[in-house]
RODO-726431 format. One record per residue (C-alpha): residue number from 1; residue in three letters; x, y, z. Coordinates in nm, 2 decimals, m for minus. Example, Ala and Ser with C-alpha at 12.3 -4.5 7.8 and 13.67 -1.06 7.14 Angstrom:
REM residues 2
    k    r       X       Y       Z
    1  ala    1.23   m0.45    0.78
    2  ser    1.37   m0.11    0.71
This chain:
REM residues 416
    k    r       X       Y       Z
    1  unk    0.00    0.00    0.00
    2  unk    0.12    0.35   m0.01
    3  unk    0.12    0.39    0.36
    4  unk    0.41    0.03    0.37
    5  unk    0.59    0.29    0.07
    6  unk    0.61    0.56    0.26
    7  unk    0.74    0.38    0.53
    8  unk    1.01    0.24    0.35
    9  unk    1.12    0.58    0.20
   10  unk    1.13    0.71    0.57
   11  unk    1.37    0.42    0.68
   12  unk    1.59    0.49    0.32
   13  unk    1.61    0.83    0.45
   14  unk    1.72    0.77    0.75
   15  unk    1.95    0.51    0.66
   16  unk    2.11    0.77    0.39
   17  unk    2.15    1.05    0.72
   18  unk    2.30    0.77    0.92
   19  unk    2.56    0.70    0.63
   20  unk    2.64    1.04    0.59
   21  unk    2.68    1.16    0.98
   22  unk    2.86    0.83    1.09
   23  unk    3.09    0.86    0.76
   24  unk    3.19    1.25    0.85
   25  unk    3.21    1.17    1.24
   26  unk    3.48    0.91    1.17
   27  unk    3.70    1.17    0.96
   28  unk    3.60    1.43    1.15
   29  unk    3.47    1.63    0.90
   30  unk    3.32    1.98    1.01
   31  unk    2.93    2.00    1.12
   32  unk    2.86    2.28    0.90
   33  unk    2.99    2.08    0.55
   34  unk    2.83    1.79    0.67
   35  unk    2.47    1.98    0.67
   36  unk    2.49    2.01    0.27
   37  unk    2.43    1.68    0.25
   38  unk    2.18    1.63    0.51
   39  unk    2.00    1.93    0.38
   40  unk    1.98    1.81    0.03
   41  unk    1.87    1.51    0.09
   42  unk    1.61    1.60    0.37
   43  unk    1.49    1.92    0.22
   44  unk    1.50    1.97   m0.15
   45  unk    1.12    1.97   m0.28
   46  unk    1.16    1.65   m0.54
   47  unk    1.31    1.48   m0.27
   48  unk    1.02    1.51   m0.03
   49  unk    0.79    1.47   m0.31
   50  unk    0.95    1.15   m0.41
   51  unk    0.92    0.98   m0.07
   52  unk    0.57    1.06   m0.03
   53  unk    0.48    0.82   m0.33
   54  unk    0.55    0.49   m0.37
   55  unk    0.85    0.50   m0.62
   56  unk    1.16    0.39   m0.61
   57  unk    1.36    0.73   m0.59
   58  unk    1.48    0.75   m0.22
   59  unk    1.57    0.40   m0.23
   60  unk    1.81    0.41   m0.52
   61  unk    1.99    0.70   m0.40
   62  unk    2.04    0.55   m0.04
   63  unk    2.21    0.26   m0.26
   64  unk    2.38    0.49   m0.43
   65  unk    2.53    0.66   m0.12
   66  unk    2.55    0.30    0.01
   67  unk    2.79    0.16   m0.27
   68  unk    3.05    0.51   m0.25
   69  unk    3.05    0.46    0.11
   70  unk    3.15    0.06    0.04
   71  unk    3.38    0.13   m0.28
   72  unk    3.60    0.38   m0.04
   73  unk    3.61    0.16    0.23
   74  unk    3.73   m0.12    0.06
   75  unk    4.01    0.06   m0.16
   76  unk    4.13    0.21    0.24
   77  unk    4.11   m0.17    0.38
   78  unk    4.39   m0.19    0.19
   79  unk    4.62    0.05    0.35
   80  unk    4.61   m0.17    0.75
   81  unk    4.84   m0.38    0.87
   82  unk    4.87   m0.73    0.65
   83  unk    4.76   m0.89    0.97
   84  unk    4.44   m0.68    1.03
   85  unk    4.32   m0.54    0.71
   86  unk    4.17   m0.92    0.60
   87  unk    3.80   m0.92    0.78
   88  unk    3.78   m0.56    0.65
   89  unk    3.86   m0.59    0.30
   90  unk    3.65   m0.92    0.28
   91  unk    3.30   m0.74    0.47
   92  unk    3.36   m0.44    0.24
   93  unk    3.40   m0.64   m0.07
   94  unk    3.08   m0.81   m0.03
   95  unk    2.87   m0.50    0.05
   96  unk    3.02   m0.37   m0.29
   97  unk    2.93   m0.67   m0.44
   98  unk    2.58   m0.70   m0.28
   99  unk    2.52   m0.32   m0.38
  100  unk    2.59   m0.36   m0.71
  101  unk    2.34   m0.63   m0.73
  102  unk    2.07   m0.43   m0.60
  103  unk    2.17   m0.15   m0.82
  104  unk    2.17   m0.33   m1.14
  105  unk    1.84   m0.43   m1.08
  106  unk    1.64   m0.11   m1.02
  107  unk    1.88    0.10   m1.27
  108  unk    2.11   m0.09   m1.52
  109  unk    2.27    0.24   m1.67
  110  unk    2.40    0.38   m1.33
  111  unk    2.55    0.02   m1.23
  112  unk    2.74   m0.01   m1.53
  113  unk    2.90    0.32   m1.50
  114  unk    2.94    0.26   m1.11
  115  unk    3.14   m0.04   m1.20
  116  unk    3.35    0.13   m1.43
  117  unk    3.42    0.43   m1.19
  118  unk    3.49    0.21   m0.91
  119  unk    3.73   m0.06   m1.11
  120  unk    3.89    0.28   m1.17
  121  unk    3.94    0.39   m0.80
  122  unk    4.04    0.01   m0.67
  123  unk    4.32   m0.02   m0.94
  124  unk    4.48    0.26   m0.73
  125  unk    4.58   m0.06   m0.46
  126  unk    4.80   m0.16   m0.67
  127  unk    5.03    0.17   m0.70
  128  unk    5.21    0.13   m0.32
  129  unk    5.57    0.03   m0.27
  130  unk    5.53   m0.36   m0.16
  131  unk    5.71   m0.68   m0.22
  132  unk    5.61   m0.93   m0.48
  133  unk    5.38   m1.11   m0.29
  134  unk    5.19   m0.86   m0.23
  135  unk    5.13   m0.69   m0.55
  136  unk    5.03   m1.01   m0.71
  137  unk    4.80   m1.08   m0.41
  138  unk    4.65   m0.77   m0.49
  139  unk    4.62   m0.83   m0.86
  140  unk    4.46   m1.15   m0.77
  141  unk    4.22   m0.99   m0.55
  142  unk    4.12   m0.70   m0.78
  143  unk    4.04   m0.99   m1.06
  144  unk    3.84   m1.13   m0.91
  145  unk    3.68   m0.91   m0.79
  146  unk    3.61   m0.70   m1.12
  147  unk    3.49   m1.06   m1.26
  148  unk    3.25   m1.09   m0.96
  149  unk    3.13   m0.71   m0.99
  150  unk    3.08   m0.77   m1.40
  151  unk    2.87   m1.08   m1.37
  152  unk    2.66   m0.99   m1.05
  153  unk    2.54   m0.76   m1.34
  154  unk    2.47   m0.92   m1.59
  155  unk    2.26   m1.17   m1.38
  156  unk    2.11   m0.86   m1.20
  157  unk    1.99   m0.65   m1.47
  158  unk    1.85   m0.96   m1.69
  159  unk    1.69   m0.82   m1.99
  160  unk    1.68   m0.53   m1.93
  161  unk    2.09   m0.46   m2.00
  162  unk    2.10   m0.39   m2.36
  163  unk    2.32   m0.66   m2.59
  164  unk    2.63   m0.47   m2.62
  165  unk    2.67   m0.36   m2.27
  166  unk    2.58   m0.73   m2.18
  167  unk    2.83   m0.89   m2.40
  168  unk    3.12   m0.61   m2.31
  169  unk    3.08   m0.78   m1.92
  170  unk    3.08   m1.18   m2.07
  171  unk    3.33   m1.12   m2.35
  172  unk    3.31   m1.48   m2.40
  173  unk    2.99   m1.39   m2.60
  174  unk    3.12   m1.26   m2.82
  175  unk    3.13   m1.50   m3.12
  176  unk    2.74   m1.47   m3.08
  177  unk    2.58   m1.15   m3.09
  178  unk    2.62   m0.99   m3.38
  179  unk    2.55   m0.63   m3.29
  180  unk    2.82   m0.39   m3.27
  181  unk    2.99   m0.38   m2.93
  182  unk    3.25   m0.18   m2.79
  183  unk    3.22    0.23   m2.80
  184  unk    3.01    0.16   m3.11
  185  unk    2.79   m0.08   m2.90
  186  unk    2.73    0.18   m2.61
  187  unk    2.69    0.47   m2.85
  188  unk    2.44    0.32   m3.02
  189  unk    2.25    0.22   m2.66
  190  unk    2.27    0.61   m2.56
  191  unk    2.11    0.72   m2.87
  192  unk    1.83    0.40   m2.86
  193  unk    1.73    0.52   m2.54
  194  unk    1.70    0.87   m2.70
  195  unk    1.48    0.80   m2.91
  196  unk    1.27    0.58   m2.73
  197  unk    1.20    0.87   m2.50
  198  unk    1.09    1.12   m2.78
  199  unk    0.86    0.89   m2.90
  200  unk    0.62    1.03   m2.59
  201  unk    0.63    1.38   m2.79
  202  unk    0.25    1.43   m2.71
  203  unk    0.34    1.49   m2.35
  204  unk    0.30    1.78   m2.23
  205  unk    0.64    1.86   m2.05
  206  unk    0.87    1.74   m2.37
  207  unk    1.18    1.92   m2.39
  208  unk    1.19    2.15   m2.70
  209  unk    1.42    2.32   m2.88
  210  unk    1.40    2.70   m2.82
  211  unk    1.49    2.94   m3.10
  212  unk    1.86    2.94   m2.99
  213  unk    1.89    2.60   m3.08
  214  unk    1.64    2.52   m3.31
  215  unk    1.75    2.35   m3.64
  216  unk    1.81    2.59   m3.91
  217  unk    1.60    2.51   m4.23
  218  unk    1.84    2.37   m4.50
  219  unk    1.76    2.46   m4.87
  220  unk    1.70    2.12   m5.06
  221  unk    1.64    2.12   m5.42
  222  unk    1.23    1.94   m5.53
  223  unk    1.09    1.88   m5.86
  224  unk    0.84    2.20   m5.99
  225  unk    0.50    2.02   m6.12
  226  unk    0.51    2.36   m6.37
  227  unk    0.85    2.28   m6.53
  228  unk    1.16    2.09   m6.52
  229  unk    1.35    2.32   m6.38
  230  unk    1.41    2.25   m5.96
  231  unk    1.27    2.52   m5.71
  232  unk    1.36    2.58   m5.34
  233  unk    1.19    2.43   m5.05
  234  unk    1.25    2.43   m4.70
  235  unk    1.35    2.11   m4.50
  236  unk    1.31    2.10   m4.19
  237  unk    1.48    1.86   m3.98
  238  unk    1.21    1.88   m3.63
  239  unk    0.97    1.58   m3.66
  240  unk    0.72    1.76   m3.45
  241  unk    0.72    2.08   m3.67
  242  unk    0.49    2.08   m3.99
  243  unk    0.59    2.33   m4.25
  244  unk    0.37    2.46   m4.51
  245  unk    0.61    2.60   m4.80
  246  unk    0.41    2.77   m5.12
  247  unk    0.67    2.84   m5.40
  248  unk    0.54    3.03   m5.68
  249  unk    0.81    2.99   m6.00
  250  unk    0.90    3.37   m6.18
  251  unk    0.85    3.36   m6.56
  252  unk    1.15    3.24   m6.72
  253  unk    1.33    3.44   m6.95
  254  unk    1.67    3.33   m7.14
  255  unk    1.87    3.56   m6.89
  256  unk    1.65    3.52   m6.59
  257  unk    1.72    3.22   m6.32
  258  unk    1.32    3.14   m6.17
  259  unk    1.33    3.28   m5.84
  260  unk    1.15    3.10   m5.55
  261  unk    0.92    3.32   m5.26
  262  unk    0.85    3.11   m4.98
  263  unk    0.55    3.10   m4.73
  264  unk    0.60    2.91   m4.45
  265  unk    0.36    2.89   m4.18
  266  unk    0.43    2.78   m3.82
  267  unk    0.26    2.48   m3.64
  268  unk   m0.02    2.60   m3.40
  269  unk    0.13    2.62   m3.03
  270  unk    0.06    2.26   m2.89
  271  unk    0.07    2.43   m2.56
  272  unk   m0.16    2.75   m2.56
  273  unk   m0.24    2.77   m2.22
  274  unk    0.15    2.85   m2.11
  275  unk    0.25    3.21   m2.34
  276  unk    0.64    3.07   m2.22
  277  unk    0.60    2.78   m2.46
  278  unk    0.52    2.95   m2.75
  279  unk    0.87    2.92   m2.87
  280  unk    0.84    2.54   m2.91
  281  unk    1.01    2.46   m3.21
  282  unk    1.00    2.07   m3.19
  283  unk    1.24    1.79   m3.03
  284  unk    1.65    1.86   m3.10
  285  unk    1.78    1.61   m3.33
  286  unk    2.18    1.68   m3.31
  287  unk    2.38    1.56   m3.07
  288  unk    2.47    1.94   m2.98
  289  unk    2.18    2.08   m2.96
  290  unk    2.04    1.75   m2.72
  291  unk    2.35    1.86   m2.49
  292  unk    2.25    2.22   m2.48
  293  unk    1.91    2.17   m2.45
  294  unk    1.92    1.92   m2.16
  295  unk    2.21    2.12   m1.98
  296  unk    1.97    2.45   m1.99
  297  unk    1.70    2.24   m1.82
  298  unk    1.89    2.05   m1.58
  299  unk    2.05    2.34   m1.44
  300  unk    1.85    2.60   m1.50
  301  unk    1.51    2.74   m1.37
  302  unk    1.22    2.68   m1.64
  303  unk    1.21    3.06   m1.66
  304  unk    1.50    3.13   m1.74
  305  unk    1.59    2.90   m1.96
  306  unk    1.28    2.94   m2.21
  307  unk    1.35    3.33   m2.17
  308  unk    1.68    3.28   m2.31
  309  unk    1.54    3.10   m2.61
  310  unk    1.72    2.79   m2.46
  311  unk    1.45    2.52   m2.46
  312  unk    1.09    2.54   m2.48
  313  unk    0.87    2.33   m2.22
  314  unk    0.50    2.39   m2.17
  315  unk    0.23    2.18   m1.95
  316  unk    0.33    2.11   m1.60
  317  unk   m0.06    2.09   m1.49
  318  unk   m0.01    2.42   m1.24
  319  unk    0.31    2.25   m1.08
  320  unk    0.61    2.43   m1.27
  321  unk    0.62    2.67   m0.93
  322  unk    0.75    2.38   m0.74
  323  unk    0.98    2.23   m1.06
  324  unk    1.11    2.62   m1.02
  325  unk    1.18    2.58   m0.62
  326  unk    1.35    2.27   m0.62
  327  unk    1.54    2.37   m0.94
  328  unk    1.69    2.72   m0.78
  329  unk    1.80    2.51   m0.45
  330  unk    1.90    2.25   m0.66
  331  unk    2.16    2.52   m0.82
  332  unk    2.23    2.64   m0.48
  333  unk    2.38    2.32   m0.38
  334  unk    2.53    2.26   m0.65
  335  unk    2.70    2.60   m0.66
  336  unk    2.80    2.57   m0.26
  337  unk    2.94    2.18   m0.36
  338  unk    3.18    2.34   m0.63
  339  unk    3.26    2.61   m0.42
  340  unk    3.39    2.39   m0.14
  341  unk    3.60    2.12   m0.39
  342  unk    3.76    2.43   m0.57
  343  unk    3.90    2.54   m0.25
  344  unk    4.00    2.17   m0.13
  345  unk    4.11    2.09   m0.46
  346  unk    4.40    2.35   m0.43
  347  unk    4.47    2.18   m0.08
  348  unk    4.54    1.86   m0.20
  349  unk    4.23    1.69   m0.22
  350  unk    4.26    1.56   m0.57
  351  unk    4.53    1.33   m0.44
  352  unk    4.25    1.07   m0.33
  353  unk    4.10    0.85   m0.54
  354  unk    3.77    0.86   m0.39
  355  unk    3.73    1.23   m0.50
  356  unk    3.78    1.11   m0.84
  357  unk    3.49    0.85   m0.82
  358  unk    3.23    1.11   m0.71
  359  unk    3.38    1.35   m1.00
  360  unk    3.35    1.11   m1.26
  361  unk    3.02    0.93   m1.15
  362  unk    2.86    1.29   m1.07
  363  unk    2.99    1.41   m1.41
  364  unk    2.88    1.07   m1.61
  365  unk    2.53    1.07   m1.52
  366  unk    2.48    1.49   m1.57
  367  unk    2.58    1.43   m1.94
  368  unk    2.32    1.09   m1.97
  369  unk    2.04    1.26   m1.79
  370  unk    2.12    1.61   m2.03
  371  unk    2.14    1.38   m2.37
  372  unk    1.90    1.11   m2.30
  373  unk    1.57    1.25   m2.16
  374  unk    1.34    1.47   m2.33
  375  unk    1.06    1.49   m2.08
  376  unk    1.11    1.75   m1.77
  377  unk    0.90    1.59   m1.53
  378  unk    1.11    1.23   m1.55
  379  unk    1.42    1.46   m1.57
  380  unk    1.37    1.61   m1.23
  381  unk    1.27    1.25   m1.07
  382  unk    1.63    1.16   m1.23
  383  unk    1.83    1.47   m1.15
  384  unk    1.82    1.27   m0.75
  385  unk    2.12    1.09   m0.91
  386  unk    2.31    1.36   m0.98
  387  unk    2.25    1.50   m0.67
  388  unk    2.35    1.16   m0.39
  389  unk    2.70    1.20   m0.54
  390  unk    2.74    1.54   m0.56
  391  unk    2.69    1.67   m0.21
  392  unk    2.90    1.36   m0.11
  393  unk    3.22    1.60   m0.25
  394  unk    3.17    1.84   m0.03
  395  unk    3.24    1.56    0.27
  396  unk    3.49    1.37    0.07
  397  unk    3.76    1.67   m0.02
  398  unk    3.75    1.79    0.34
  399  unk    3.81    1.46    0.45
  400  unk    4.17    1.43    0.26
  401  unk    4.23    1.80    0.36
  402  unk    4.28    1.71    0.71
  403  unk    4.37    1.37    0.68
  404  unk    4.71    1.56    0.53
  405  unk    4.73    1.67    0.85
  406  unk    4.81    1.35    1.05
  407  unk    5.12    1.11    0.99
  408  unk    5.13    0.81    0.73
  409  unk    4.98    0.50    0.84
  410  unk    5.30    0.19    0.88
  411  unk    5.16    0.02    0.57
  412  unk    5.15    0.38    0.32
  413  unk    5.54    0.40    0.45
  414  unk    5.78    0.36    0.21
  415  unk    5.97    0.00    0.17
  416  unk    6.30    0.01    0.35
């Protein structure tokens, strides 16, 4: 029922806070950095909108705070004593393992890069001055355990992991799929998942092209009925916009080219009850303008962006005042987020690896959610991604700011 689903969201959301305080108490991370998190994730309107339904939202990003919290606790297992670090590095490794299973089953896409990034981050084990033995115990280990991470997956997702990405994890396959894997294999995922989402183009928060990015008509050359000789037409390359063109040919004379006069009448404003949508101009079809367009409403307020010509999204059903609120805090934490790595950045921060996981997953899945979806409503429900690994920056740099602080650990020493 939805009182058992708002339960469970309640008991996400507390788990999530718990994460985040316990995580920050045990580095001593400051009380006011570690209220960015806590804030976003207790206060921003989707957030609370989320949790109040029975969806999956909350949930996934408590798994998503989860498996950071695991990936970083197994890659620091690494630096204890031999004789103590082996209950550690086994627990952790099988809450990373266990994560990934229950992420791969709600959301395929952000498991796949999650196990990416993190292979990423726990290859860093290997780059410490140790003996023979050790380095090949730790190749061993990290085998293993990337095998483990890649077919959890594939079991996990099912059919719903596209061929490519499938066979990329169980190379083995290989021999018997015949579409294209590789980059080719995930690019053409990416844009198969575009389009399948602009087929819903009758609903009423699509994302549009504004003028800014509209496509610009090309000239193509069509046959005249009147003559043989070709007049101009305009193509247009929006599906959802209908042109009328009306060419009328000039008399031909023997040093006269015909000359074409075009009429071309706009498509009636699917959205007449909203005067800021009257700039739709249909769906973007390049790759650039799907970046731009997506980055505008990801990051910006609906106002603003359709006053700059940037997109052009209508409907909403009376509710674009709260897309607007969560949107402007949305930017606020994301503004205060980079303000705090900048700084720690400069103070050494970029020298752990588990900066570099956030950084790459929090960059990864702003450019999928910007490309991929053309509706604004499922874009906000998505943006919650974005946001679980984002604020966990802010407590991640200042971490490794003071850690710098305190002496090396016996195992980071340098070999005698």
């Amino acid at each position: 029922s939805v009182a058992i689903s708002i339960l469970l969201n309640v008991a996400v959301y507390l788990g999530m806070s718990l994460l985040i305080v316990r995580w920050a108490a045990r580095y001593k991370v400051p009380a006011n950095v570690t209220a960015l998190p806590l804030f976003a994730v207790g206060y921003l309107p989707s957030w609370i909108l989320w949790a109040l339904q029975p969806l999956k939202d909350a949930y996934f990003c408590f798994l998503i705070v989860l498996f950071a919290f695991a990936v970083d606790s197994f890659v620091r297992a690494w630096k204890r004593p031999a004789g103590k670090r082996a209950a550690s590095i086994i627990g952790n490794g099988l809450l990373v393992l266990f994560t990934t299973h229950l992420l791969a089953g709600v959301r395929w896409y952000y498991a796949a890069m999650a196990i990416v990034a993190a292979f990423l981050v726990c290859l860093t084990i290997l780059f410490v001055r140790q003996g023979g033995r050790e380095l090949a115990l730790r190749v061993c280990v990290l085998l293993v355990f990337a095998f483990a991470m890649t077919q959890i997956f594939v079991l996990s997702a099912g059919p719903y992991c596209p061929t490519p990405i499938a066979t990329m994890m169980q190379p083995w396959k290989l021999k018997h799929v015949e579409e294209p894997v590789g980059v080719r294999g995930v690019v053409n995922v990416v844009e198969e998942s575009r389009r399948n989402l602009d087929r819903y183009t009758s609903a009423g928060t699509v994302i549009r092209s504004g003028h800014r990015t509209e496509d610009t008509p090309a000239p193509v050359k069509i046959a005249s009925s009147r003559s043989n000789t070709p007049a101009l037409a305009t193509k247009s390359s929006s599906p959802a916009t209908s042109a009328i063109v009306t060419t009328t040919q000039a008399t031909l004379t023997n040093t006269t080219a015909p000359v074409a006069k075009e009429v071309v009448k706009r498509p009636l404003n699917p959205f007449a009850d909203d005067a800021l949508a009257v700039a739709a101009t249909g769906l973007p079809r390049t790759p650039k303008q799907r970046l731009i367009t997506g980055t505008a409403a990801l990051l910006l307020p609906r106002s603003i962006a359709v006053r700059l010509e940037l997109v052009s999204i209508g409907g909403g059903r009376g509710m674009m005042w709260f897309a607007e609120l969560d949107t402007i805090l949305f930017d606020i934490v994301i503004l205060a987020v980079i303000g705090i790595v900048l700084v720690s950045l400069r103070r050494g921060a970029w020298r752990d690896p588990f900066v570099w996981y956030l950084i790459v997953m929090t960059t990864a899945i702003a450019g999928a959610i910007a490309y991929t979806i053309s509706n604004y409503g499922t874009l906000l429900r998505h943006r919650g991604m974005l946001v679980a690994t984002a604020v966990l920056l802010a407590v991640a740099v200042r971490r490794c700011v003071d850690e710098r602080r305190q002496p090396l650990e016996p195992s980071e020493m340098p070999a005698p």
